[in-house]
N, C-alpha and C positions, 0 to 999 in steps of 0.2 A: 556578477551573477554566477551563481553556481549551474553549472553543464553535467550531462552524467554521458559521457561517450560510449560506445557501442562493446567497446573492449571494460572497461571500464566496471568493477563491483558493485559500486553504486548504482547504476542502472536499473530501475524503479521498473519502467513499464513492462521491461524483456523480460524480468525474470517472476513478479508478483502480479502483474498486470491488473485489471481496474478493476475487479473484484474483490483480490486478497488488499489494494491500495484504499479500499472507500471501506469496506464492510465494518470497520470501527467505528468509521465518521457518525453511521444511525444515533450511537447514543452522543455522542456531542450535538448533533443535530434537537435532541429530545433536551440536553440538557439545554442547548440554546435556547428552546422555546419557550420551557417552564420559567429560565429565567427572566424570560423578557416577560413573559404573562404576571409574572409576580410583580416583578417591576411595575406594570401597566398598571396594576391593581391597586398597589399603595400609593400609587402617583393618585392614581381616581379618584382612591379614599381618603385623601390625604387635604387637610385644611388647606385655605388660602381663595385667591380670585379665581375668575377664569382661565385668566393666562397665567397663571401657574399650575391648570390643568391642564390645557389643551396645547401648550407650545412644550412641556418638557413630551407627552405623551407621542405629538408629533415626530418630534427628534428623535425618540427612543423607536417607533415605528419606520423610520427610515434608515434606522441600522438595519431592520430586518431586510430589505431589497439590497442594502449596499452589501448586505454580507454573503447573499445566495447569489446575486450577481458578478461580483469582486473575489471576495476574501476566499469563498468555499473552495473554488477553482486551485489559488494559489496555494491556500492549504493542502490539497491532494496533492498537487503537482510536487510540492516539496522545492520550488525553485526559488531563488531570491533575485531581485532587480527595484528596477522604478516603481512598476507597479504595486508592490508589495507597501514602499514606503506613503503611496498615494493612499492605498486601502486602509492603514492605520494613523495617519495622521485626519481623514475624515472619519475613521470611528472614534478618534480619541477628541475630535470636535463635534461630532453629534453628543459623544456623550456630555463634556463640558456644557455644552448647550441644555441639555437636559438637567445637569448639576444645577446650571446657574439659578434658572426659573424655578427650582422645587427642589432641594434638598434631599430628599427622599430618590431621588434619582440613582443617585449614588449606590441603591441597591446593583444598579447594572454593573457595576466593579465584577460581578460574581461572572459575567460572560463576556464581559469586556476583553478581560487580565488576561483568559486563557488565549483570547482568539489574537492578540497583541503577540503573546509566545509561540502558537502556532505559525503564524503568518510572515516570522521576521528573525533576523537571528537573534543569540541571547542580549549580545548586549546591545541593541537597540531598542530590545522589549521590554529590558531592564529602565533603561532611559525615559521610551514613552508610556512605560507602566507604572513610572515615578512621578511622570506628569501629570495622568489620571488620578492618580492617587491624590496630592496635590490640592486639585482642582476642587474639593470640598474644603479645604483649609482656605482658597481663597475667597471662595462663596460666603463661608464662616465671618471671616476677616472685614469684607464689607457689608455683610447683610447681619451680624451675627447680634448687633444687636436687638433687632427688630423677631430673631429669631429667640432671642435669650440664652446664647451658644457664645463659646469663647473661643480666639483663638488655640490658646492652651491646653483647654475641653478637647478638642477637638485634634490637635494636633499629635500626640501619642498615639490617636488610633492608625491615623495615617500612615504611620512611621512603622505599625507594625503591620499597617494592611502591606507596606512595600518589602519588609519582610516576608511575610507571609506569599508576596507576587512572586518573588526572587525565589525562594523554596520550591513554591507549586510550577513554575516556568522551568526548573530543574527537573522536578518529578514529570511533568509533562513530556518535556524532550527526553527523558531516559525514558519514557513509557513507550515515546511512538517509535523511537529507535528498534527496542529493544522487537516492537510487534512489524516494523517492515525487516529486521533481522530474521524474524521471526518465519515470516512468509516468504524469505527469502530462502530459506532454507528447504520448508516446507516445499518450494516447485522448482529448487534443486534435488529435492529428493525426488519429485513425480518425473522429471528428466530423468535420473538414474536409472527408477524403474523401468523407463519407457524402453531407455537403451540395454537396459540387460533383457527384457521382450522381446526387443527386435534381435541382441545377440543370441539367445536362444532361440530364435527363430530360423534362423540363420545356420547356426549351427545344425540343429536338426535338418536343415534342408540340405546340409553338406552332407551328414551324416547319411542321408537316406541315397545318397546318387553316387557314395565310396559303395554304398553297400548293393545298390545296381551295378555300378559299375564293375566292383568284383562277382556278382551273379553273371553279367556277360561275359568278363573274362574268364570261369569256370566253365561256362559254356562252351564259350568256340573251343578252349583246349582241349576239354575233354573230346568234341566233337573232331578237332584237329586231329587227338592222340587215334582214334579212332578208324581216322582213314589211314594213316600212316598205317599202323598193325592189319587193316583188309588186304592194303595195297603190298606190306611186304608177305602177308600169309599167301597171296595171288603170286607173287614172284618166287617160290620156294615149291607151288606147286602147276606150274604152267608146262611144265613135261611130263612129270608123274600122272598127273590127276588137273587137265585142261576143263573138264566140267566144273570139277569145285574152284578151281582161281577164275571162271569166268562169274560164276557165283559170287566169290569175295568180291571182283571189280564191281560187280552189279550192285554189292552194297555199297559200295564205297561210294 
């Protein structure tokens, strides 16, 4: 399980906190839902019996809970453990589940795949992204008659939908890298600023109490210099002229 310590660069919450860490997540969120809505829809419209309606639509409906419940969480979080392998090995079985009963399922690959690479490291994502993939070749394989589908029909697309998983799961992870790098930076800089505000603040408050402090010390000297010159002008004239040195002492 990956830790991100207190000392530590990594450190997700300290420095980007749950605002710059989620305010992506909106448009995955949007992209999660249109794909499931699409999904739902060709499932609906899609030939065959009831239970090929209502048990793949099911399954496909209860990724939505397991994903806002589970997966959304670990995704923000950015952590890996038990959990993580729990959350994707039942999405990559609801989805299965959906493949099996109605072919057409197989459209959910498009929010599946991503949220397998979000949730897990790369090569485990790679791994269970291979087995979703998969999991329509095997459908093929025992129903593909009855569908008029081949295994070998079928099987190239597969191989480049795993392709295609492996690329987008790179571009993925260099995206969200690159955007908590990103926000990382960004409320490293609003610390800088904070702390060159408070050192300018700072500064100026020293700056105003050197410049008291030399207004009082110009004070008392001068007031200093000024008894001293009464007091020797009073001593120079204390025989001669006793009214004017009682005068100077008077001001002094």
């Amino acid at each position: 399980m990956r830790n991100h310590s207190p000392g530590d660069g990594s450190q997700t919450g300290a420095y980007y906190g749950p605002e710059s860490g989620t305010r992506w997540f909106g448009l995955w969120d949007g992209f999660f839902a249109v794909s499931y809505l699409v999904t739902a829809v060709l499932l609906f419209l899609s030939g065959g019996s009831q239970v090929n309606h209502s048990i793949p639509i099911a399954a496909l409906t209860l990724i939505v809970p397991w994903y806002a419940a589970v997966g959304r969480t670990l995704m923000i979080e950015d952590t890996y453990g038990p959990r993580n392998l729990v959350f994707a090995a039942g999405l990559v079985t609801l989805f299965c589940l959906t493949t099996a009963f109605n072919l057409v399922g197989a459209f959910a690959l498009f929010a599946v795949i991503p949220m397998l690479i979000m949730s897990l490291p790369m090569a485990s994502a790679v791994v269970l992204a291979t087995a979703a993939n998969l999991c329509p070749v095997l459908v093929v394989a025992f129903t593909g008659e009855d569908l008029g589908l081949s295994v070998l029909g079928v099987l190239p697309i597969s191989l480049l939908s795993i392709a295609l998983s492996v690329l987008l799961g790179m571009w993925i992870k260099r995206v969200v890298r690159q955007s908590k790098e990103r926000g990382l930076l960004i409320e490293e800089l609003r610390h800088s600023r904070e702390r060159v505000a408070r050192l300018s603040h700072e500064a100026g408050i020293s700056a105003e109490r050197e410049r008291l402090a030399r207004e009082i010390h110009d004070t008392l000297a001068q007031g200093l210099t000024s008894i001293i010159s009464l007091v020797q002008a009073a001593e120079s004239e204390v025989r001669e002229a006793p009214d004017q040195a009682v005068n100077h002492l008077s001001l002094a």
